[in-house]
GUMAR-397875 format. One line per field, with one value per residue (C-alpha): x, y, z; residue in three letters. Coordinates in steps of 0.2 Angstrom, whole numbers, always signed. Layout:
<banus>
u [X, ...]
v [Y, ...]
w [Z, ...]
residuo [ALA, ...]
</banus>
This chain:
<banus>
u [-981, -997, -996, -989, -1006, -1019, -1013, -1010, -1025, -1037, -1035, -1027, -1042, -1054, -1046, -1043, -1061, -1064, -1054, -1058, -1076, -1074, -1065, -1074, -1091, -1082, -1074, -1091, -1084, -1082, -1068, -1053, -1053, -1063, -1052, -1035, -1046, -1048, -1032, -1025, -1034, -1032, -1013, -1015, -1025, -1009, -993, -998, -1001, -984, -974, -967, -954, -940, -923, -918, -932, -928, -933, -926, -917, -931, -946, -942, -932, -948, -955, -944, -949, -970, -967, -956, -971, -984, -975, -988, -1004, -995, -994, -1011, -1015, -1007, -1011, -1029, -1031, -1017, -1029, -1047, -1040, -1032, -1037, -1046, -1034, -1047, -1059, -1047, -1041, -1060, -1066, -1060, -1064, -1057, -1042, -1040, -1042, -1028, -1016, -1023, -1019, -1001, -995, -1001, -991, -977, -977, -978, -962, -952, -958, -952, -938, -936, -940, -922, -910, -896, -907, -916, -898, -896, -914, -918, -910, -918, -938, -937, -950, -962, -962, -964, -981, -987, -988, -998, -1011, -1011, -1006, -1015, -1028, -1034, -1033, -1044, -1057, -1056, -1061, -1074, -1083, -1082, -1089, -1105, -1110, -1114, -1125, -1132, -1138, -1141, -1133, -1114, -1101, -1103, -1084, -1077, -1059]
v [-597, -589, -582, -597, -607, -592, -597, -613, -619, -606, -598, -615, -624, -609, -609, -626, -633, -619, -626, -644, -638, -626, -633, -649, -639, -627, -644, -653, -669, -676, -673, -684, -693, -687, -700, -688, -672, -680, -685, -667, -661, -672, -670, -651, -652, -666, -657, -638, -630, -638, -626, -607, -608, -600, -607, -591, -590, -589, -607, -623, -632, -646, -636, -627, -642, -653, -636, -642, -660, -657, -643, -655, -667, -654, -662, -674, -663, -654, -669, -675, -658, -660, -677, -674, -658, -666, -681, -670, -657, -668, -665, -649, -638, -628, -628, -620, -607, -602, -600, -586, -593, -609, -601, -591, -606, -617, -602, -601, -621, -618, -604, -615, -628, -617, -608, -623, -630, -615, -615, -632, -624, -612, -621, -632, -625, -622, -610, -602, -596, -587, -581, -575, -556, -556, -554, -570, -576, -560, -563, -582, -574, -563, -579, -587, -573, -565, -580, -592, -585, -570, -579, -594, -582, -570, -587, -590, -574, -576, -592, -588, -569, -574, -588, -576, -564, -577, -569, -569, -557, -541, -544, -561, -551]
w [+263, +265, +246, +239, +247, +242, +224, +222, +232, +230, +214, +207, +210, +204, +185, +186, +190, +177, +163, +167, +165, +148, +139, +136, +135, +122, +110, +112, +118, +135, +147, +143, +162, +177, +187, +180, +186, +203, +205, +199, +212, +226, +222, +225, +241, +248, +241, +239, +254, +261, +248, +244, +264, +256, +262, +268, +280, +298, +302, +306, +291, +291, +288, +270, +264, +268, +260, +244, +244, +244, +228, +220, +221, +214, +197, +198, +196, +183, +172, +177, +171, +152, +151, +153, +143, +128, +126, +128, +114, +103, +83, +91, +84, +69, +85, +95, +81, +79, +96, +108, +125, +122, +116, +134, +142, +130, +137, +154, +155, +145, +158, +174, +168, +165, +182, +189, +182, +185, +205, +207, +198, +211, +226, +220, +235, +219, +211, +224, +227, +211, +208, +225, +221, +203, +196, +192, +207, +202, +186, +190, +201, +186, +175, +187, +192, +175, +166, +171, +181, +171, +154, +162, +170, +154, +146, +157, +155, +135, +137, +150, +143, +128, +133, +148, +134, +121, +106, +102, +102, +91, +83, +85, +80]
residuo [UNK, UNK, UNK, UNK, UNK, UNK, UNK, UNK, UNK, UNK, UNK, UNK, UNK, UNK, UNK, UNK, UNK, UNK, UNK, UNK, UNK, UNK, UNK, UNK, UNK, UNK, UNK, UNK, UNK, UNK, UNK, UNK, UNK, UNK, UNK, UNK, UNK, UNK, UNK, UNK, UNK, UNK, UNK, UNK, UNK, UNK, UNK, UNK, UNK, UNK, UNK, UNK, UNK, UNK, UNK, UNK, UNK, UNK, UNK, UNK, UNK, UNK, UNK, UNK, UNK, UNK, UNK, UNK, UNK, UNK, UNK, UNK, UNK, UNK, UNK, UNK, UNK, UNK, UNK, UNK, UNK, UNK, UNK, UNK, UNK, UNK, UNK, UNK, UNK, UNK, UNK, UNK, UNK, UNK, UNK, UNK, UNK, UNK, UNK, UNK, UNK, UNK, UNK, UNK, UNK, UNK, UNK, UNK, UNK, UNK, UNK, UNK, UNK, UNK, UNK, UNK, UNK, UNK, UNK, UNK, UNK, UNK, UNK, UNK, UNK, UNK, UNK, UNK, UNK, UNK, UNK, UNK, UNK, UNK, UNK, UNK, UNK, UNK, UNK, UNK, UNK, UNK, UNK, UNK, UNK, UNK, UNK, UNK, UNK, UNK, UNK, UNK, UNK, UNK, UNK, UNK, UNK, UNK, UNK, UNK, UNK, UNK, UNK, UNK, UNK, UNK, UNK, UNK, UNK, UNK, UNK, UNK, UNK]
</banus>
């Protein structure tokens, strides 16, 4: 429980203030909707940190089905995420080709979403069943830290170093 809050509240709200903030400096436009970024993260703050009680835990049965219930919810800052980042990055696609950070970030946006699905997935009692035993829920981890996480802050650093020093890249490649 503890894990599962350290990185969908902590580190979820780091890369995603970071990609909410990025990518619309790196396209040049504004973001999409502030009022889909509040409510993406307002979401997060209500139905996150309820999540991750296994059902095999040694716990009564109401507390990791209600467990199920708030990360089944956490579907809705997921879509608030894609709607958002589908309508600011649309007809940006030679922009995103050309420019590295912004192309961290896209990933960085693309693997939150997926790891996202996948623990809703998982926190299904019907699943949990057959993936508890299996790397699925690691691997579902390493998506979001590395995935995720370390593409958006990669991103980050490739956007503020250059800008820090005040010249570009030596080799875009």
């Amino acid at each position: 429980w503890f894990v599962n809050n350290l990185g969908a509240l902590w580190l979820g709200f780091i890369g995603l203030a970071a990609i909410f903030y990025f990518v619309p400096v790196l396209l040049g436009r504004p973001l999409h909707s502030r009022y889909l970024a509040l409510m993406t993260f307002w979401s997060l703050v209500l139905f996150a940190g309820w999540g991750g009680m296994p059902h095999s835990a040694p716990l009564p049965a109401w507390i990791p089905s209600i467990s199920t219930v708030f990360t089944v919810l956490t579907v809705v800052p997921l879509i608030t995420v894609v709607m958002n980042l589908r309508q600011t990055l649309s007809g940006a696609g030679a922009r995103i080709k050309e420019g590295l950070a912004l192309r961290f970030m896209v990933v960085g946006a693309v693997a939150y979403v997926m790891a996202g699905a996948l623990a809703i997935l998982d926190s299904l009692p019907e699943v949990n069943t057959i993936t508890r035993f299996t790397l699925f829920q690691p691997g579902r981890t390493q998506l979001f830290l590395y995935g995720f996480f370390a593409f958006t802050m990669f991103g980050s650093i490739y956007a503020i170093v250059p800008k820090l020093l005040g010249r570009d890249w030596p080799s875009a490649r």
